[in-house]
N, C-alpha and C positions, 0 to 999 in steps of 0.2 A: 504493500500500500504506500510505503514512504518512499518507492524509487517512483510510481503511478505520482504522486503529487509531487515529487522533484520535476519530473519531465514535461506533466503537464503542466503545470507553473511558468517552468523558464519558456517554453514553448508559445504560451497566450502572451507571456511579459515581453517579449523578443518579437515578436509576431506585431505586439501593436505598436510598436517603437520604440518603445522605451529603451532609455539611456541604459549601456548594458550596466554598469555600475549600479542603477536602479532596479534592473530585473532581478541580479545578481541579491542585491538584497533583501528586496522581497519577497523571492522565493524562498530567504534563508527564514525571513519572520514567519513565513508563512507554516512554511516545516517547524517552528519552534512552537507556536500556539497549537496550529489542529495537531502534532503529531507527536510532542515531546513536554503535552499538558500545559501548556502555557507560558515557559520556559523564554519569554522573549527577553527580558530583563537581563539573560546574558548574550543577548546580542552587543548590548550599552556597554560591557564589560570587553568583550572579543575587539569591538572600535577602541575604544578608550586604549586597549594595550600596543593593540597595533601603532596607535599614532603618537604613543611614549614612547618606541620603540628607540633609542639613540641609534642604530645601525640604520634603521630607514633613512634615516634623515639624510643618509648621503645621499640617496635618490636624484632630490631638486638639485644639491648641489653638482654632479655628472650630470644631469642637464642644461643647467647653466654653464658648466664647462663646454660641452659640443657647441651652444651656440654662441658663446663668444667666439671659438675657433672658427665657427664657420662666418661670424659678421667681419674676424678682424682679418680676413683675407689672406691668412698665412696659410692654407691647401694650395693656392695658387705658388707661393713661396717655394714651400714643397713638393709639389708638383715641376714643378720647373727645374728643381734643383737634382730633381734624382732623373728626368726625361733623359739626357744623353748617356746615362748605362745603361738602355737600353736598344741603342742604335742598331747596335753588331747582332742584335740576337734575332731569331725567327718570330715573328709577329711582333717586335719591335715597339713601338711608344704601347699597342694595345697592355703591354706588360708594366707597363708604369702605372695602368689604372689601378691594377690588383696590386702592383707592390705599396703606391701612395693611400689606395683604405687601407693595406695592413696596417701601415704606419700609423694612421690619422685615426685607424681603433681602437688603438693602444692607447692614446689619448680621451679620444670623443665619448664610447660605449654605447651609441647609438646608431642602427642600421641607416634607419631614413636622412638624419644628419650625416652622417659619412657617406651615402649615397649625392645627397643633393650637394654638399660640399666638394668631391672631387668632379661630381657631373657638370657642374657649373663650369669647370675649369679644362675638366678632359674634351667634354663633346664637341664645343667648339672649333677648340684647336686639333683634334685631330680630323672631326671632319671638313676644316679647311685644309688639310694634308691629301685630303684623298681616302681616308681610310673607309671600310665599308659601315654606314652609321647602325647597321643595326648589331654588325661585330660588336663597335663599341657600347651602344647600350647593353649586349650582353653584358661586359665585362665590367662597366660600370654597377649591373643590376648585383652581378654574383659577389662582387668586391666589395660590397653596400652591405651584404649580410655579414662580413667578418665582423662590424663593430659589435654585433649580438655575441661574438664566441673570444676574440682576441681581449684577454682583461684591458681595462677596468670596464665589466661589459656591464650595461644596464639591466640587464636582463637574471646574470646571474650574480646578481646584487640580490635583485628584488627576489630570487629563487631560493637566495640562502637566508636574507631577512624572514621572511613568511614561513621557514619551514626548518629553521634553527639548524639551518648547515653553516658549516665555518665558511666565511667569504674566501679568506686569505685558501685554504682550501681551492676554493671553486676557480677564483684567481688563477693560481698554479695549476692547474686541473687542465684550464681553458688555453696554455699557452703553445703544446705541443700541437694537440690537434689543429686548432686553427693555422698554425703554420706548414703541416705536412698537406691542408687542405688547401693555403695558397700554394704551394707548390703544386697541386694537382692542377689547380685552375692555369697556372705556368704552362706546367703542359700540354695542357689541351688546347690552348691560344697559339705555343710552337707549333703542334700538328695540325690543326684548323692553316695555319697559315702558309703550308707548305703542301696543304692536299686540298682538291676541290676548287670552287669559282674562286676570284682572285679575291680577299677580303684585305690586303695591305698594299699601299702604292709602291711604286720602285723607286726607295732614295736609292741611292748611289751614296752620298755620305754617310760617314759614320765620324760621330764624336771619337777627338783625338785622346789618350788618356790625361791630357792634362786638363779639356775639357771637362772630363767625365769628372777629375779629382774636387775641380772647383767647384761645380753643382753638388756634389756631397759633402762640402767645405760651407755653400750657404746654408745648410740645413741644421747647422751644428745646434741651435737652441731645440730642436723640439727631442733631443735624450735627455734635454734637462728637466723638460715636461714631465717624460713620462717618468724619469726620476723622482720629480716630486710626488705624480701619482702613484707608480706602483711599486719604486724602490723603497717609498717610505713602509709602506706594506709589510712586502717581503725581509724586511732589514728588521722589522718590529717594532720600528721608530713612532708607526701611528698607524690608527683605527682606520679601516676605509672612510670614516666619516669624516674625521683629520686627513687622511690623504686628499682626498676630494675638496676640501675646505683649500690645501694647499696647493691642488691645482689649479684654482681655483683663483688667487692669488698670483699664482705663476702665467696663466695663460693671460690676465689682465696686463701685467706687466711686458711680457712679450708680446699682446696685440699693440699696446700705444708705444713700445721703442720697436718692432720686429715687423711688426706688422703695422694695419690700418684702419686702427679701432678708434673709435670716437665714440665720445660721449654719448655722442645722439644713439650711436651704433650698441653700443653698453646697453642704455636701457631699453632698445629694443629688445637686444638678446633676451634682460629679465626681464622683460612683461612675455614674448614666447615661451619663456621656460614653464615661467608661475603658470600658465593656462595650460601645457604641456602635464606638466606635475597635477595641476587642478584635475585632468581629466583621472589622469592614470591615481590619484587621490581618492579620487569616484569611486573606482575600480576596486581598490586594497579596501577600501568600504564593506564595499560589497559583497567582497570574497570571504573577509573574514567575517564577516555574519553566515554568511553561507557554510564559511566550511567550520563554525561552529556547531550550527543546526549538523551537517554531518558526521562529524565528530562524535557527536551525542546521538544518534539514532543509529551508528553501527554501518553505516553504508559499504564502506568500504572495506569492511571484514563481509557484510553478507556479498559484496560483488565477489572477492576472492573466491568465496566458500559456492559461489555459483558457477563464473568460470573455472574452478576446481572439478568442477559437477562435471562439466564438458569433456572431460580425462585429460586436459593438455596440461602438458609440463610447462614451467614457469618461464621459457623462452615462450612455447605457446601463447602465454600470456602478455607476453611483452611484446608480439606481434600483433596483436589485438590492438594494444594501447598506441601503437606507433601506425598503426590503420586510422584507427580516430584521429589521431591528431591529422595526419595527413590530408581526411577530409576534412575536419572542424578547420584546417589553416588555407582553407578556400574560401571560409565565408569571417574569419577575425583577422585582424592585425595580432602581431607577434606578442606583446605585454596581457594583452585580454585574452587572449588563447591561454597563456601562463597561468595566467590571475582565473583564470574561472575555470582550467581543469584541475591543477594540482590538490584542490583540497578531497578529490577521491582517487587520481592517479598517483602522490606521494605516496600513502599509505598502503596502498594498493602493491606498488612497485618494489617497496624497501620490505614489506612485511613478508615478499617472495626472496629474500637473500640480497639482493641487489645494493649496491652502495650507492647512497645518496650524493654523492661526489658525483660519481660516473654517471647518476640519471641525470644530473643537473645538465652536464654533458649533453647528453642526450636529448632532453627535451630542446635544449637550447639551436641545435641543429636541426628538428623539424618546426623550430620555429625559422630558425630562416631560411627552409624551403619554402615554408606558407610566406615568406615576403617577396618571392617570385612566381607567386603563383596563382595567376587571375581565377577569379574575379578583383580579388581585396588583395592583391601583390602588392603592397604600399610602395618599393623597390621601380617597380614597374610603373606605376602612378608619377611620382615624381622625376622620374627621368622619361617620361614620351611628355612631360612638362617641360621639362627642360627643351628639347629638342624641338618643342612648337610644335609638334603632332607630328615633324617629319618622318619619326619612327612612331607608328600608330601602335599602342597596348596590344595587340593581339601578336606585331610582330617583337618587338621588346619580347611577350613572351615564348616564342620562339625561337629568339637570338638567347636567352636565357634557360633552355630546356637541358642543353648538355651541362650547366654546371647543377641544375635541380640534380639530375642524376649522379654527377662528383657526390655532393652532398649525402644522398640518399646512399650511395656506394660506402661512403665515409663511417654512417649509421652500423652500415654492417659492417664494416670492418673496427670499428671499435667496441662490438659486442661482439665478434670472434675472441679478440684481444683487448678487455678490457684493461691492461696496464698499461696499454700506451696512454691513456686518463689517467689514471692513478699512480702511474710512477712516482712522476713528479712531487704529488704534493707528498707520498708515502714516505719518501726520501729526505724532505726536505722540513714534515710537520714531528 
């Protein structure tokens, strides 16, 4: 009866528009009165804790870090600075897009902000070079999802706040994978660019090595960046909410002497962030009402104990859950897909042996397949913006299908081998 009024609840709340951070918690009041005797009184208590929470608080502040970086014009910096090591290599500048979101994730921790930030800078100029435009939206779309998995990601912030995993943890967790996954994207830009219609023009130049030295000579302040982000971290110097605070600090600095920040440009960033934070505020709302009502009614021990029923073993079941998500990240953006499955797939997942480390992982990567992947590819949304419709959403997401599938590949190959996740932080925690 109490999974019949979960589903039919979100189902009518969602159905008639409602703001999902509102459906989200209605349905949680709704399940605490008719089904857990009237029990709504700790919904007041599940908000109140969440929003004392000292680790959330870093949230707003990584958000306000990506948009300062993206107002004070330093991805262009960036961008420019590392463009001539890629001259000499097969598919050439298309490789600077994915190398400059590595970089600018490590930073930002935001997909759609490190999409729109390098897109703004890449698409133009490469396709004034000639290049094929929808090659480069691919690699803009798939380079756009590193900021979700490369730390200080936004993502598996809010995954380890809400669900009391170590960040520092998920941090270290998120740095291998992300980087063997741009290397995959690497490759597949080499071999796209050397089989098939022509998708790169024929320079004939190639950046000389002193060239190349001094473009990686102007980029010298953004290791001091992420030093302050995520060295302070890892070093134990300070909380992610202090690192973040300190980036915070550091990016302002380096937009008005490095870059091309302005005051006016400042409070732009915080009035987007605060509305940014405000929605996804909504959200942590709503989830934690929600997923106290299920907490309290058993849900996710009776899910267990049902797909247990089905005979399949706990990979079984973890095929299931990476189904759903695949289609639920057709119809949400990446944070509301998070925020409104975990409070029956955490417990669900970890109460089968699984380390909360490596699902965090995990989830964090079908979350950004669902950022490529129409309807609601948010990825895809802002860069056929960017482009002026030249590359229309449908083909974006076809210039973007062979890295969905890197990703999706990536999935199973870090649940064959879960230590390549868990090395790192096992070694190091």
């Amino acid at each position: 009866m109490s999974w019949f009024v979960l589903g039919g609840s979100l189902l009518v709340l969602l159905s008639s528009g409602a703001v999902l951070g509102a459906a989200l918690g209605l349905t949680g009041f709704i399940l605490l009165h008719f089904m857990a005797g009237g029990a709504t009184s700790l919904a007041i208590n599940a908000s109140w804790n969440l929003l004392t929470d000292f680790t959330l608080s870093a949230v707003p502040l990584f958000i306000f870090l990506g948009d300062i970086l993206l107002a004070s014009g330093i991805s262009t910096r960036v961008y420019n600075g590392l463009s001539p090591l890629f001259t000499r290599v097969p598919g050439q500048l298309l490789h600077t897009n994915i190398a400059v979101c590595t970089i600018f994730g490590a930073v930002s921790g935001s997909s759609t902000s490190t999409a729109a930030a390098i897109g703004s800078v890449g698409y133009p100029e490469l396709s004034r070079r000639g290049y094929n435009p929808g090659m480069i939206v691919g690699t803009l779309a798939a380079g756009g999802t590193l900021g979700l998995l490369i730390p200080p990601s936004l993502a598996l912030l809010i995954y380890g706040a809400t669900q009391n995993v170590s960040i520092g943890k998920l941090f270290l967790a998120g740095i291998l994978p992300g980087l063997l996954i741009s290397l995959a994207f690497f490759g597949w830009i080499a071999y796209r660019s050397t089989h098939g219609s022509r998708v790169v023009p024929d320079e004939s130049s190639h950046a000389s090595k002193k060239i190349i030295l001094k473009g990686l000579l102007e980029v010298w302040p953004l290791p001091i960046l992420i030093f302050f982000v995520l060295g302070t971290i890892y070093l134990g110097i300070a909380t992610p909410t202090e690192a973040a605070a300190l980036g915070v600090v550091a990016s302002l600095v380096l937009g008005f002497t490095w870059g091309e920040l302005t005051l006016d440009k400042t409070w732009q960033a915080f009035c987007h962030a605060s509305l940014m934070f405000g929605a996804i505020a909504m959200i942590l709302i709503g989830t934690s009402i929600l997923a106290q009502a299920v907490s309290l009614l058993g849900l996710p021990r009776d899910a267990v104990d049902a797909i247990t029923g089905l005979g399949l073993n706990r990979y079984g079941v973890l095929l299931l859950v990476i189904l759903v998500y695949l289609i639920l990240g057709c119809f949400f953006d990446g944070i509301s897909l998070l925020l409104m499955t975990l409070p029956i797939t955490f417990p669900m997942v970890t109460s089968l042996g699984f380390d909360p480390v490596w699902f965090g992982i995990i989830v964090t990567l079908l979350m950004e397949i669902g950022m490529i992947t129409p309807p609601v590819g948010l990825n895809l949304f802002v860069l056929a913006s960017i482009t002026e419709n030249e590359v229309s959403l449908q083909e974006a997401a076809r210039a973007a299908l062979p890295y969905w599938v890197i990703l999706l590949a990536a999935i199973a190959l870090y649940t064959l081998f879960p230590g390549m996740i868990t090395w790192v932080p096992d070694m190091l925690y």
